[in-house]
Biopython code that builds the backbone (N, CA, C, O; Angstrom):
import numpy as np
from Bio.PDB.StructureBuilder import StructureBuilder

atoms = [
    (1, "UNK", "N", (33.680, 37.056, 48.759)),
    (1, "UNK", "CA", (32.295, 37.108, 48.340)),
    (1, "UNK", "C", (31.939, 35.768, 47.710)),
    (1, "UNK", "O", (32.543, 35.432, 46.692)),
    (2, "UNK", "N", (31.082, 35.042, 48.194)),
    (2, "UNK", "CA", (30.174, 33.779, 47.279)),
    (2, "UNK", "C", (29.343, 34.808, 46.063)),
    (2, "UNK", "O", (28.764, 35.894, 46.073)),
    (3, "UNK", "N", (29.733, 33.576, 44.892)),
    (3, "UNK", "CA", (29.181, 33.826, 43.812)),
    (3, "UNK", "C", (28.419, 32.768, 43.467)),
    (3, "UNK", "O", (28.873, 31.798, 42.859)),
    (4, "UNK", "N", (26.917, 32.916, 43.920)),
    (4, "UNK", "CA", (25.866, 32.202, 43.397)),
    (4, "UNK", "C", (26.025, 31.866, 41.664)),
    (4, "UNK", "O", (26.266, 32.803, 40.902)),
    (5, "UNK", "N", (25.905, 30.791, 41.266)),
    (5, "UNK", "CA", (25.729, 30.635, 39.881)),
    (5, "UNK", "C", (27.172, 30.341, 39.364)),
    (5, "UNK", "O", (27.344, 30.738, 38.211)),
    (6, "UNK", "N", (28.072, 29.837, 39.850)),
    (6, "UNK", "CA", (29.055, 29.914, 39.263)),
    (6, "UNK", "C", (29.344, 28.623, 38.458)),
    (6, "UNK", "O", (30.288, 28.576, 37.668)),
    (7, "UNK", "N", (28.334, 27.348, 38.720)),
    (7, "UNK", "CA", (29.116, 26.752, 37.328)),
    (7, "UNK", "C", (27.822, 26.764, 36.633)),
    (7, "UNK", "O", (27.546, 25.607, 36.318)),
    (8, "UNK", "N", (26.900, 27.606, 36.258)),
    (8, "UNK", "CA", (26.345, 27.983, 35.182)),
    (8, "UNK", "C", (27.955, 29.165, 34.315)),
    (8, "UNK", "O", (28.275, 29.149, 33.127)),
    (9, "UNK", "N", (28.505, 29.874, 35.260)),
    (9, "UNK", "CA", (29.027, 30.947, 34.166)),
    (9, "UNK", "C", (30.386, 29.644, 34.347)),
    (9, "UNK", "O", (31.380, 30.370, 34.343)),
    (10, "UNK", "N", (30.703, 28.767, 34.435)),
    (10, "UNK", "CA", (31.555, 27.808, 33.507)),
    (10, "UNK", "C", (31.211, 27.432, 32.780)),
    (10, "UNK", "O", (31.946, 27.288, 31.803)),
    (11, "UNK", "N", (29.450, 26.880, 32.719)),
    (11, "UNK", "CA", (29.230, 26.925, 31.484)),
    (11, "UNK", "C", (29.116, 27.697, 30.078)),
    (11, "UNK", "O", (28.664, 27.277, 29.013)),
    (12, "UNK", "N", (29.735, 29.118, 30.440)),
    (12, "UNK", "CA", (29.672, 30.477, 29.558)),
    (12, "UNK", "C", (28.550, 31.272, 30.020)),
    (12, "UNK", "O", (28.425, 32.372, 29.482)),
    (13, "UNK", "N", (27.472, 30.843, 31.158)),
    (13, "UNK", "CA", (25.963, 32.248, 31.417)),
    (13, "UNK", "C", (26.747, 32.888, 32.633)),
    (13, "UNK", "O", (27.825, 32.686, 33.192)),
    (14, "UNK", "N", (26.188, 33.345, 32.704)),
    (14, "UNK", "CA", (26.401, 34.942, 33.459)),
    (14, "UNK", "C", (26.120, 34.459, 34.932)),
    (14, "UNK", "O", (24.954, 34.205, 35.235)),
    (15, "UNK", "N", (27.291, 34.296, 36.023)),
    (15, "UNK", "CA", (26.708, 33.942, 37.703)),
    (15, "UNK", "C", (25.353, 35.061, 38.167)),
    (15, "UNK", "O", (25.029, 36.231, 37.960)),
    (16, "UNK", "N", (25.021, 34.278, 38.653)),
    (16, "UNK", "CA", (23.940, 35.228, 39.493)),
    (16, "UNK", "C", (24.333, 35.646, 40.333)),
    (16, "UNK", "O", (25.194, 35.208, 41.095)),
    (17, "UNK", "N", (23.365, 37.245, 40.357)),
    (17, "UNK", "CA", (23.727, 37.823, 41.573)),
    (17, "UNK", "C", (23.790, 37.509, 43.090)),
    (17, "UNK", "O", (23.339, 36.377, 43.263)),
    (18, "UNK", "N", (24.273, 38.221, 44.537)),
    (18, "UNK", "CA", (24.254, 37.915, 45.518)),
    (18, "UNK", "C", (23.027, 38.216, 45.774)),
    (18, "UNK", "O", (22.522, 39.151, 45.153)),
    (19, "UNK", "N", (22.226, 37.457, 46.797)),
    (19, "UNK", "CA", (20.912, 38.139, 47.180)),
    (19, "UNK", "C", (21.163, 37.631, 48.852)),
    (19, "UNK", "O", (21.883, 36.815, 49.427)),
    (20, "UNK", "N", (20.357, 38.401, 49.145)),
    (20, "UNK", "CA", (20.099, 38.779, 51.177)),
    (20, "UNK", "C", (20.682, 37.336, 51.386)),
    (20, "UNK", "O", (20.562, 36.384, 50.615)),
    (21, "UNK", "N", (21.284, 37.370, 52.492)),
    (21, "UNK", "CA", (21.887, 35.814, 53.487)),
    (21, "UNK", "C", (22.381, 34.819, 52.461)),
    (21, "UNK", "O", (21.959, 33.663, 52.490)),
    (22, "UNK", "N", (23.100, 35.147, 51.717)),
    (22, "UNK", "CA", (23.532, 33.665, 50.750)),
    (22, "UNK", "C", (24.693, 33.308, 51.027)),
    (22, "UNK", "O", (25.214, 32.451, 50.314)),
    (23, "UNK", "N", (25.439, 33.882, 52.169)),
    (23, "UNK", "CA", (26.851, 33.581, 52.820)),
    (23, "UNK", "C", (27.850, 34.858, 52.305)),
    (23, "UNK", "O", (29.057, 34.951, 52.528)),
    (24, "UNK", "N", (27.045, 35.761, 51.596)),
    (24, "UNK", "CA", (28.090, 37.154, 51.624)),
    (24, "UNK", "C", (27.769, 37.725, 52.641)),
    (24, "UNK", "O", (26.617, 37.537, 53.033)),
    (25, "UNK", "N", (28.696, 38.651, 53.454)),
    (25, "UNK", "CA", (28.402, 39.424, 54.546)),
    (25, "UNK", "C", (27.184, 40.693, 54.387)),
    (25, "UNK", "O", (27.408, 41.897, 54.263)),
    (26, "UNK", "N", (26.148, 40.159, 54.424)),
    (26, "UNK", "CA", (24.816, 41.543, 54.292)),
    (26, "UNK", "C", (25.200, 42.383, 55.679)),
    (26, "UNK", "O", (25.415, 41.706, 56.685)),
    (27, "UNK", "N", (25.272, 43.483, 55.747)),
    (27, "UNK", "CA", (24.582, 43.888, 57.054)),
    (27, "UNK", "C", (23.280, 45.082, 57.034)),
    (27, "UNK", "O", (22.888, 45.729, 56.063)),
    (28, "UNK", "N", (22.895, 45.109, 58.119)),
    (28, "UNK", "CA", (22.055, 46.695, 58.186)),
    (28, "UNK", "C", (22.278, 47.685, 58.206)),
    (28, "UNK", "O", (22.810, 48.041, 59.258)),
    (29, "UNK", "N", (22.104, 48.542, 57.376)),
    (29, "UNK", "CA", (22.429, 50.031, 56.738)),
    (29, "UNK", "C", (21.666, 50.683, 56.169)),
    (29, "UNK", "O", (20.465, 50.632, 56.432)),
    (30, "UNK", "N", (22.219, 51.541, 55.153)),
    (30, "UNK", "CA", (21.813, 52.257, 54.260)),
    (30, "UNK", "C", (22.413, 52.157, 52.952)),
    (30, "UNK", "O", (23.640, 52.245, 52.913)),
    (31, "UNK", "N", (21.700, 51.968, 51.732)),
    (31, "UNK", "CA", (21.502, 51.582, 50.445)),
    (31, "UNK", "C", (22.102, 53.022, 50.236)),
    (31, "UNK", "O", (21.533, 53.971, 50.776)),
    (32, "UNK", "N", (23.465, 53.264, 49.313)),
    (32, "UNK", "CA", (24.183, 54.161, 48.952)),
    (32, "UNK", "C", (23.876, 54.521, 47.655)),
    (32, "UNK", "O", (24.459, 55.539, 47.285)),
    (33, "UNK", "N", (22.817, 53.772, 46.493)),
    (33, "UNK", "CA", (22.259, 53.941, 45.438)),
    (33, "UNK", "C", (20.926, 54.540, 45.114)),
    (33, "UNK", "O", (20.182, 54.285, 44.167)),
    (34, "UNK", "N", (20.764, 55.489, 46.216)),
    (34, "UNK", "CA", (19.459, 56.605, 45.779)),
    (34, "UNK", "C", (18.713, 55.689, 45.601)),
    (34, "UNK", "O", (18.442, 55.812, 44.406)),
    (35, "UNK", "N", (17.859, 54.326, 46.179)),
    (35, "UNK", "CA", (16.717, 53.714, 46.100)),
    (35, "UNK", "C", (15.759, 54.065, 47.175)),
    (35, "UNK", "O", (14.660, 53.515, 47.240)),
    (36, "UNK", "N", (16.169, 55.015, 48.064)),
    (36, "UNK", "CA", (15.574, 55.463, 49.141)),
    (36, "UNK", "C", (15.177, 54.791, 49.880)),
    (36, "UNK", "O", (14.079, 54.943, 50.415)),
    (37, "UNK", "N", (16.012, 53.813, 50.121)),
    (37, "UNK", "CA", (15.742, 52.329, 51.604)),
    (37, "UNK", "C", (16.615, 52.995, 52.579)),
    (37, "UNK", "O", (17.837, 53.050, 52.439)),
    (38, "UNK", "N", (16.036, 53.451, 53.472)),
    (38, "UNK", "CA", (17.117, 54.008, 54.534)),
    (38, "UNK", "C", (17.686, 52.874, 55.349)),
    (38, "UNK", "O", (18.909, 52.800, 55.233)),
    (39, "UNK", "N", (17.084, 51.867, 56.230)),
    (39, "UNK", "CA", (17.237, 50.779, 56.468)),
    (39, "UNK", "C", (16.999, 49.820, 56.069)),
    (39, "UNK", "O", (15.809, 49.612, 55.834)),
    (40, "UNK", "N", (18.186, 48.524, 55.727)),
    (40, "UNK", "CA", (17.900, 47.605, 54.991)),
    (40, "UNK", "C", (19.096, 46.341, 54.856)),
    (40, "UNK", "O", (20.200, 46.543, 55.360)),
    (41, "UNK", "N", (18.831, 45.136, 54.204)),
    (41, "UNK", "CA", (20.164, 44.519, 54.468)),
    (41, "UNK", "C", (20.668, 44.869, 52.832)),
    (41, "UNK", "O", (20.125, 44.790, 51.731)),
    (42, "UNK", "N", (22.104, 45.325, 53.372)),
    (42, "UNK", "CA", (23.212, 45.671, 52.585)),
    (42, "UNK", "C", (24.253, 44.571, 52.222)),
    (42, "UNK", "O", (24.428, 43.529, 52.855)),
    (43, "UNK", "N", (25.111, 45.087, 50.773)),
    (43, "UNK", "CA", (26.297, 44.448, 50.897)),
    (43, "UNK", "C", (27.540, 45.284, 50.591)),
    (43, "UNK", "O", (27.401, 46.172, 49.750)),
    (44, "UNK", "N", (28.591, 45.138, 51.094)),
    (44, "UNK", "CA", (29.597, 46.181, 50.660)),
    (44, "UNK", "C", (30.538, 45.746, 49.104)),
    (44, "UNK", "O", (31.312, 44.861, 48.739)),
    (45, "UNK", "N", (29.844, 47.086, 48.487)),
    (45, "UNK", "CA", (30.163, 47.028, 47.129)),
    (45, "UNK", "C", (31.340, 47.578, 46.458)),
    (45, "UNK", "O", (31.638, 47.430, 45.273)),
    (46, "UNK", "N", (32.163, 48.424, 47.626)),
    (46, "UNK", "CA", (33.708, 48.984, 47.563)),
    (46, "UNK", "C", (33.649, 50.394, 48.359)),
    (46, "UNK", "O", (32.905, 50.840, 49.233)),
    (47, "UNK", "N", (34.717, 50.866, 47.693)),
    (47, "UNK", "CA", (34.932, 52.311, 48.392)),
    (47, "UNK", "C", (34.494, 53.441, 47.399)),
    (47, "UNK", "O", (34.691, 53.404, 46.185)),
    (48, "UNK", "N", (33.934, 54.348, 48.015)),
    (48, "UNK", "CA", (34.034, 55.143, 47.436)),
    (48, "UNK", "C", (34.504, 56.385, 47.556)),
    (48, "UNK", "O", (34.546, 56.755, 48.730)),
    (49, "UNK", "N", (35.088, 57.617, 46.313)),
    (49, "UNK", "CA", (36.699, 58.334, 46.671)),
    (49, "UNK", "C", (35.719, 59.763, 46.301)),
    (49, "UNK", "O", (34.840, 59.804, 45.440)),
    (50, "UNK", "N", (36.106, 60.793, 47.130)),
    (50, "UNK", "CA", (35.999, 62.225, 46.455)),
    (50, "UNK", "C", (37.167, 62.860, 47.294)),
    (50, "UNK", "O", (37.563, 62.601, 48.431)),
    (51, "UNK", "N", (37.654, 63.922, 46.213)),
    (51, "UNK", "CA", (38.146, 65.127, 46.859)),
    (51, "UNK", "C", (39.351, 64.947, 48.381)),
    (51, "UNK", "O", (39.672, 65.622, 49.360)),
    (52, "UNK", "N", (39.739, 63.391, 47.683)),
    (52, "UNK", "CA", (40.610, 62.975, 48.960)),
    (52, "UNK", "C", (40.166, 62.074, 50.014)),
    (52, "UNK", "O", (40.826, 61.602, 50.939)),
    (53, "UNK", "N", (38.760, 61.891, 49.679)),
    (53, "UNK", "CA", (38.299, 61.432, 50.974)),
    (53, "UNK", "C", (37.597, 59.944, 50.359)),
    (53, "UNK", "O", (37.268, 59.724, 49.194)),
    (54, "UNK", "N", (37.482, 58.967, 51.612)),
    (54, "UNK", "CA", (37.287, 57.570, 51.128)),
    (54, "UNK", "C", (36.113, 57.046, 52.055)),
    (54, "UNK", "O", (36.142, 57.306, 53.258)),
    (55, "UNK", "N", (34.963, 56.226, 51.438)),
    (55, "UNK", "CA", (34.114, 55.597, 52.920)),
    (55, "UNK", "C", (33.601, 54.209, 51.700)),
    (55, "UNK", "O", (33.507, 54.034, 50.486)),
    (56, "UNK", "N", (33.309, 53.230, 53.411)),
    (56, "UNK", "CA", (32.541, 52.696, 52.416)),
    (56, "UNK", "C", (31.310, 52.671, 51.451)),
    (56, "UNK", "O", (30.457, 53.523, 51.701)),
    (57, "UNK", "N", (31.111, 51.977, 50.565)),
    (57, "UNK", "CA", (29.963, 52.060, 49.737)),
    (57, "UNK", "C", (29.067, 50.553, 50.019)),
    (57, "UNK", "O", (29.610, 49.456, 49.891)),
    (58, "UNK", "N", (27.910, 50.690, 50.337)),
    (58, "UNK", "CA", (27.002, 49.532, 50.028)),
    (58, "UNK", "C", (25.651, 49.349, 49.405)),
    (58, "UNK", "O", (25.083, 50.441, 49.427)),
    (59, "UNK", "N", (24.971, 48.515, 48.912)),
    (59, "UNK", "CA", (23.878, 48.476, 47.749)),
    (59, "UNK", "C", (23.369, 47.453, 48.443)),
    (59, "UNK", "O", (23.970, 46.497, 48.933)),
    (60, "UNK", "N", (21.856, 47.789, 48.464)),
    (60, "UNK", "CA", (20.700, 46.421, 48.857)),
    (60, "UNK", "C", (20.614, 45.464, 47.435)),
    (60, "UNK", "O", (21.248, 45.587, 46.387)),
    (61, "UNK", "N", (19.816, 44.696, 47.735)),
    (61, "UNK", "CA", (19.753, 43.715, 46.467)),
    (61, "UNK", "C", (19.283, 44.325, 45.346)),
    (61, "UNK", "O", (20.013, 44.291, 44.355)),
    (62, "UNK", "N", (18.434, 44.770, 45.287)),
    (62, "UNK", "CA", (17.770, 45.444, 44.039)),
    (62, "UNK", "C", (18.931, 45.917, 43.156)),
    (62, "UNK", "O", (19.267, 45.388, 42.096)),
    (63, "UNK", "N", (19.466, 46.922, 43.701)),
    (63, "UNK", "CA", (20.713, 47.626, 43.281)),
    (63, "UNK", "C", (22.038, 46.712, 42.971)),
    (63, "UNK", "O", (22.688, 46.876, 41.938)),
    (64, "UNK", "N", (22.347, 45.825, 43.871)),
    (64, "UNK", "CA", (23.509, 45.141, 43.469)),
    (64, "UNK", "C", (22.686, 44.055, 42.001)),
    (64, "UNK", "O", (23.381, 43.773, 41.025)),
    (65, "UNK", "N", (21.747, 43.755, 42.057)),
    (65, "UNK", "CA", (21.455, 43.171, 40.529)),
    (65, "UNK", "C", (21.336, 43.997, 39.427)),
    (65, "UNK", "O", (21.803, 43.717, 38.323)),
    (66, "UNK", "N", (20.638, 45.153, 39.729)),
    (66, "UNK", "CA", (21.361, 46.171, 38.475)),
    (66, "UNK", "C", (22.548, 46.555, 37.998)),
    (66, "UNK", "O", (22.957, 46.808, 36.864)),
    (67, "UNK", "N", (23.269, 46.553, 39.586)),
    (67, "UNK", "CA", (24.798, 46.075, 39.041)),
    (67, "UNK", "C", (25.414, 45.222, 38.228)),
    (67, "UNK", "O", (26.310, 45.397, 37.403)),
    (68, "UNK", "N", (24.915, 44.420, 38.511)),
    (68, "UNK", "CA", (25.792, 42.777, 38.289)),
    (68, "UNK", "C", (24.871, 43.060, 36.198)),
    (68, "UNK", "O", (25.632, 42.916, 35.241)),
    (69, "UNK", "N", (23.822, 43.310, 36.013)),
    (69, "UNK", "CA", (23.660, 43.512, 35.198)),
    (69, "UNK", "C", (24.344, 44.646, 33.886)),
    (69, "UNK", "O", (24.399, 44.573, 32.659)),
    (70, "UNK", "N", (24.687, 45.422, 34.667)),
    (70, "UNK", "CA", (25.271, 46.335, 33.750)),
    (70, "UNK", "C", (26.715, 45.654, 33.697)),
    (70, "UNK", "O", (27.126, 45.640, 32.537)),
    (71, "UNK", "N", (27.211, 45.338, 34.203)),
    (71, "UNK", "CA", (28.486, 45.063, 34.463)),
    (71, "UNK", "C", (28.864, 43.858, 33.433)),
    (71, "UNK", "O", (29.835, 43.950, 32.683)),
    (72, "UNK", "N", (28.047, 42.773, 33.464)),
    (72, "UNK", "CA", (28.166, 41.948, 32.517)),
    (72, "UNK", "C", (27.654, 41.861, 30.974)),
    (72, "UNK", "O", (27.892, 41.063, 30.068)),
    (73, "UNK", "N", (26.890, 42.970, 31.064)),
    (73, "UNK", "CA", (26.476, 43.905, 29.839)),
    (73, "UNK", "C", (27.410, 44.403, 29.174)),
    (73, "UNK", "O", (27.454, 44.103, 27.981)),
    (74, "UNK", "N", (28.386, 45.263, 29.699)),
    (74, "UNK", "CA", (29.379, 45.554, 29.415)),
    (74, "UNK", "C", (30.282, 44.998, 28.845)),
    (74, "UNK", "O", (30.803, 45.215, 27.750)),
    (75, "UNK", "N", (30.534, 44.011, 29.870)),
    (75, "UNK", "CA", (31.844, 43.317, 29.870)),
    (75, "UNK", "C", (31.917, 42.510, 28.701)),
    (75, "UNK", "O", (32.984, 42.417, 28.094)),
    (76, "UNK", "N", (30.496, 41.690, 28.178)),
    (76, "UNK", "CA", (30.367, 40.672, 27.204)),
    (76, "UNK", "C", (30.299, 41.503, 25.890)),
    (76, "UNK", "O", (30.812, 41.074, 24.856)),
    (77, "UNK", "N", (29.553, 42.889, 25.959)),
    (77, "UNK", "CA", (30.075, 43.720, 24.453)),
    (77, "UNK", "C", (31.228, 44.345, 24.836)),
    (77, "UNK", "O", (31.337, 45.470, 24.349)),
    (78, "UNK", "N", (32.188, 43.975, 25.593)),
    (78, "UNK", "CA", (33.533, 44.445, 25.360)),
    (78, "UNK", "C", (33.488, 46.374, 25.712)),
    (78, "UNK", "O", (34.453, 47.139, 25.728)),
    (79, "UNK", "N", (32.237, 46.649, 25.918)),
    (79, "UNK", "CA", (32.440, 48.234, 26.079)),
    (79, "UNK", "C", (33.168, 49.296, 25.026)),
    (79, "UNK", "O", (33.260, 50.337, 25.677)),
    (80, "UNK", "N", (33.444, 49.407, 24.373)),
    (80, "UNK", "CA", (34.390, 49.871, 23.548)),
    (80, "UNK", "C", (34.148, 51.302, 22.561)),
    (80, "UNK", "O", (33.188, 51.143, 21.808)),
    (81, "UNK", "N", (34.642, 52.289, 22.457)),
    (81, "UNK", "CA", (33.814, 53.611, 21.634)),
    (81, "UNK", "C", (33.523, 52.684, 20.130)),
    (81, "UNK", "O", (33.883, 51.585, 19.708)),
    (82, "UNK", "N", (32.582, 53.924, 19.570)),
    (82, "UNK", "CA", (32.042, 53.214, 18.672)),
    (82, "UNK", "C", (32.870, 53.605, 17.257)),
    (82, "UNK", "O", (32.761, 52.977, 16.204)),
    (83, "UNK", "N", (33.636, 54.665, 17.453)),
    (83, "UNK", "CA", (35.177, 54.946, 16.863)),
    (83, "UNK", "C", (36.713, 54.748, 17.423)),
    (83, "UNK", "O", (37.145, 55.020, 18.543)),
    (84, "UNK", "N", (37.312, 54.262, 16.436)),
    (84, "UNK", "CA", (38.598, 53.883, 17.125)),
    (84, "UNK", "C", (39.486, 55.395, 17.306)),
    (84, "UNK", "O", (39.445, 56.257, 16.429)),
    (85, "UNK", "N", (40.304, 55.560, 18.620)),
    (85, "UNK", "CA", (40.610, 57.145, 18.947)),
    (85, "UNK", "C", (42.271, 56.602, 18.104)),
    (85, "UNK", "O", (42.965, 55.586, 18.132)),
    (86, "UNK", "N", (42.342, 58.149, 17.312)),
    (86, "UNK", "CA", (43.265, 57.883, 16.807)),
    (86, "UNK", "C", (44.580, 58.896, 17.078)),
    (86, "UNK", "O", (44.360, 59.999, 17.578)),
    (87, "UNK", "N", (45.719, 58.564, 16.794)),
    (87, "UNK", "CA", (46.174, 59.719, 17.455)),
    (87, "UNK", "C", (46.575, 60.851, 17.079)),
    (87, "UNK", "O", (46.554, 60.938, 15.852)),
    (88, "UNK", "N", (46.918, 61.726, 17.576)),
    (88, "UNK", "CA", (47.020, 62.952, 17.150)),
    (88, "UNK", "C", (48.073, 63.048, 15.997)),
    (88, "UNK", "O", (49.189, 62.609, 16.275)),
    (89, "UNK", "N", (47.883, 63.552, 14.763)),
    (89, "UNK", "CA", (48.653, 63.755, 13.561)),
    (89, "UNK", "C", (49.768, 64.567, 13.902)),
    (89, "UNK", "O", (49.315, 65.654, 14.263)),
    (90, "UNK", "N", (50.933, 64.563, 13.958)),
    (90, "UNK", "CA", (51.570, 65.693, 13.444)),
    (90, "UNK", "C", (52.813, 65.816, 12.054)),
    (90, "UNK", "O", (53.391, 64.977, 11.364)),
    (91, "UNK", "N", (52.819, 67.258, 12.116)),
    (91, "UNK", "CA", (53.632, 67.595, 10.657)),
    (91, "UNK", "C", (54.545, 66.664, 10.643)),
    (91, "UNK", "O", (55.124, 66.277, 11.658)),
    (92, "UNK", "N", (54.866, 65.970, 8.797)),
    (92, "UNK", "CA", (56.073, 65.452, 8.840)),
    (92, "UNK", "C", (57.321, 66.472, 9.019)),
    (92, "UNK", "O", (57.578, 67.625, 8.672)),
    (93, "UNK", "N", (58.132, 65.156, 9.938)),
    (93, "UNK", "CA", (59.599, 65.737, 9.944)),
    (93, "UNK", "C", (60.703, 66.157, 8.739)),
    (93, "UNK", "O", (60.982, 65.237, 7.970)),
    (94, "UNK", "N", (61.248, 67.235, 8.540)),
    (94, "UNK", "CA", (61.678, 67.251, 7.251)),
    (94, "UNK", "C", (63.035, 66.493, 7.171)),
    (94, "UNK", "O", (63.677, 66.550, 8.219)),
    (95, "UNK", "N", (63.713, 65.673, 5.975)),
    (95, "UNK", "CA", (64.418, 65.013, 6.143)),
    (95, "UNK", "C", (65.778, 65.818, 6.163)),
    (95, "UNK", "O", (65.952, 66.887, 5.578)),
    (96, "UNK", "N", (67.179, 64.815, 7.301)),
    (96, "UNK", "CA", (67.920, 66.048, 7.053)),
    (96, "UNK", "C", (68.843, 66.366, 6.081)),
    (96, "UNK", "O", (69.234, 65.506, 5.293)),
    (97, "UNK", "N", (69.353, 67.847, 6.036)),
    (97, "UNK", "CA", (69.881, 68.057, 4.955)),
    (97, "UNK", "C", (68.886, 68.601, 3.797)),
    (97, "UNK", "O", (69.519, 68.698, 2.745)),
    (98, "UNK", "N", (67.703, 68.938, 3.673)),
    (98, "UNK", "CA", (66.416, 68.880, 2.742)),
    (98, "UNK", "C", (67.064, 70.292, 3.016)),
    (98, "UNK", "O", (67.901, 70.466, 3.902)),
    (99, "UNK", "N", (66.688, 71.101, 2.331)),
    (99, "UNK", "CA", (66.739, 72.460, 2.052)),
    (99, "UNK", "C", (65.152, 73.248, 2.346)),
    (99, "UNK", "O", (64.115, 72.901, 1.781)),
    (100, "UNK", "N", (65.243, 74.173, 3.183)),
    (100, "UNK", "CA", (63.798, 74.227, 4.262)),
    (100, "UNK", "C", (63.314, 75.275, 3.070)),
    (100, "UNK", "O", (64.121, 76.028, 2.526)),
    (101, "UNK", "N", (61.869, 75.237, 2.717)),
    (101, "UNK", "CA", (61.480, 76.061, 1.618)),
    (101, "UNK", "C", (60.474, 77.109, 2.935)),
    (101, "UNK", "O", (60.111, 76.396, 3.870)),
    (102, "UNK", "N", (60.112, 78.355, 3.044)),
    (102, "UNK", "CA", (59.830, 79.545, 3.347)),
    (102, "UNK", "C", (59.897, 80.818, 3.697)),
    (102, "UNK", "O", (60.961, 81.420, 3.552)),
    (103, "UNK", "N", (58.903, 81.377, 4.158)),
    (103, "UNK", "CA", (59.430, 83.148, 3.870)),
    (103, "UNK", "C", (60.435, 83.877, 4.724)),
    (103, "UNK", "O", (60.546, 85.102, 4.715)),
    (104, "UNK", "N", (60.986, 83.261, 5.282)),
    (104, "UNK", "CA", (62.597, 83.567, 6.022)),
    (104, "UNK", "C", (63.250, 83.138, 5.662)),
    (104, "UNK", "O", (63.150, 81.956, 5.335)),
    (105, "UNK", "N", (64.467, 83.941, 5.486)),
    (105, "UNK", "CA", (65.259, 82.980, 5.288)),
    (105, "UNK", "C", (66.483, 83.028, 5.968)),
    (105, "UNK", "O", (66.443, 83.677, 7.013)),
    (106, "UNK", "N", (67.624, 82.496, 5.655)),
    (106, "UNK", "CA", (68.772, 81.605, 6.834)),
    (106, "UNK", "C", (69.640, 83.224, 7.090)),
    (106, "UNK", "O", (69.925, 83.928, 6.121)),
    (107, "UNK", "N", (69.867, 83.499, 8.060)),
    (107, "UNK", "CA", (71.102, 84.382, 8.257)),
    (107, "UNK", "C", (72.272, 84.128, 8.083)),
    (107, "UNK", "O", (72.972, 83.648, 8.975)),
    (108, "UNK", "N", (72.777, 84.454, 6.679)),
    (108, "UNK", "CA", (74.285, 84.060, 6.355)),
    (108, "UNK", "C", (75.465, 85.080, 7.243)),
    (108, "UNK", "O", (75.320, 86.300, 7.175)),
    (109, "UNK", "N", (76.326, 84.640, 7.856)),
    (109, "UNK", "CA", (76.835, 85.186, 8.864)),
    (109, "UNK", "C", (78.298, 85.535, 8.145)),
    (109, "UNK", "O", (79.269, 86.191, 8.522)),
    (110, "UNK", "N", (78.020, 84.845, 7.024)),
    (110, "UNK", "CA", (79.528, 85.483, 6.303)),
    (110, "UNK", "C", (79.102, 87.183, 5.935)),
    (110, "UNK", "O", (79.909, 88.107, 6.042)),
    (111, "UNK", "N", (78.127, 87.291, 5.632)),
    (111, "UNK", "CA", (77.845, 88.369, 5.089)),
    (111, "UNK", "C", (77.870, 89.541, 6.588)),
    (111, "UNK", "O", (77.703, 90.728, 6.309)),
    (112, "UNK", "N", (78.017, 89.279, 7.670)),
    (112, "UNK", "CA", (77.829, 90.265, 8.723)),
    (112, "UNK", "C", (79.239, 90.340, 9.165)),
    (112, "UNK", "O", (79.512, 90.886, 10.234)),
    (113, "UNK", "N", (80.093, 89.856, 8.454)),
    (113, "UNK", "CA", (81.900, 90.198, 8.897)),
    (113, "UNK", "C", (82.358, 90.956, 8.181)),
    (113, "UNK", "O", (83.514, 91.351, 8.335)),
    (114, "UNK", "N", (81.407, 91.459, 6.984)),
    (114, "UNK", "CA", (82.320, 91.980, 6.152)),
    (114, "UNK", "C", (82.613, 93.674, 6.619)),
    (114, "UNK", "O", (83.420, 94.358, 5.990)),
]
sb = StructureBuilder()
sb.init_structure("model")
sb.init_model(0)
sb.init_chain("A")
sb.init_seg("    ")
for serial, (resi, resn, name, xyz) in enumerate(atoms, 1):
    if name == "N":
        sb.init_residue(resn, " ", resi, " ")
    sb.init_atom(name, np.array(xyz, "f"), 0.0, 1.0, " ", f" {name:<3s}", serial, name[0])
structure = sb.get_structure()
């Protein structure tokens, strides 16, 4: 894929998106992003997976710049929850040899020989 804009994003901005004939492979299709372009020039934007099954995916321009927008939206705030996930607590281990304090207690087996 040509990436229009690329030594602006050496300079740290964001490449611009692909648009119609810029030397990425467009072809004629159908826009896989619910913009309701049934025919139109496309670009292939990956695969996409359900239930086992794989086809390609492609986006007209409109759509691949909303892409390219969210994407670097993202990417530059790092995306990240807005709490850190922490992990699951569990009981301390008792140390060994500690003498276990509750309402059972140990079956002394001397006492069942007698």
């Amino acid at each position: 894929m040509v990436i229009p804009g690329i030594a602006e994003f050496a300079r740290g901005g964001v490449p611009a998106p692909p648009t119609t004939d810029d030397g990425n492979q467009w072809v004629d299709g159908f826009c896989w992003l619910y913009c309701g372009q049934q025919w139109t020039r496309v670009l292939w934007i990956g695969p996409a997976s359900v239930a086992g099954a794989q086809a390609d995916m492609y986006a007209c321009e409109p759509y691949i710049r909303e892409l390219q927008e969210r994407v670097w939206h993202s990417i530059l705030l790092k995306d990240e929850p807005s709490r850190p996930v922490l992990p699951a607590s569990r009981a301390p281990e008792p140390e060994s040899g500690a003498r276990r304090v509750g309402r059972h207690r140990r079956y002394d087996w001397q006492l069942s020989r007698r």
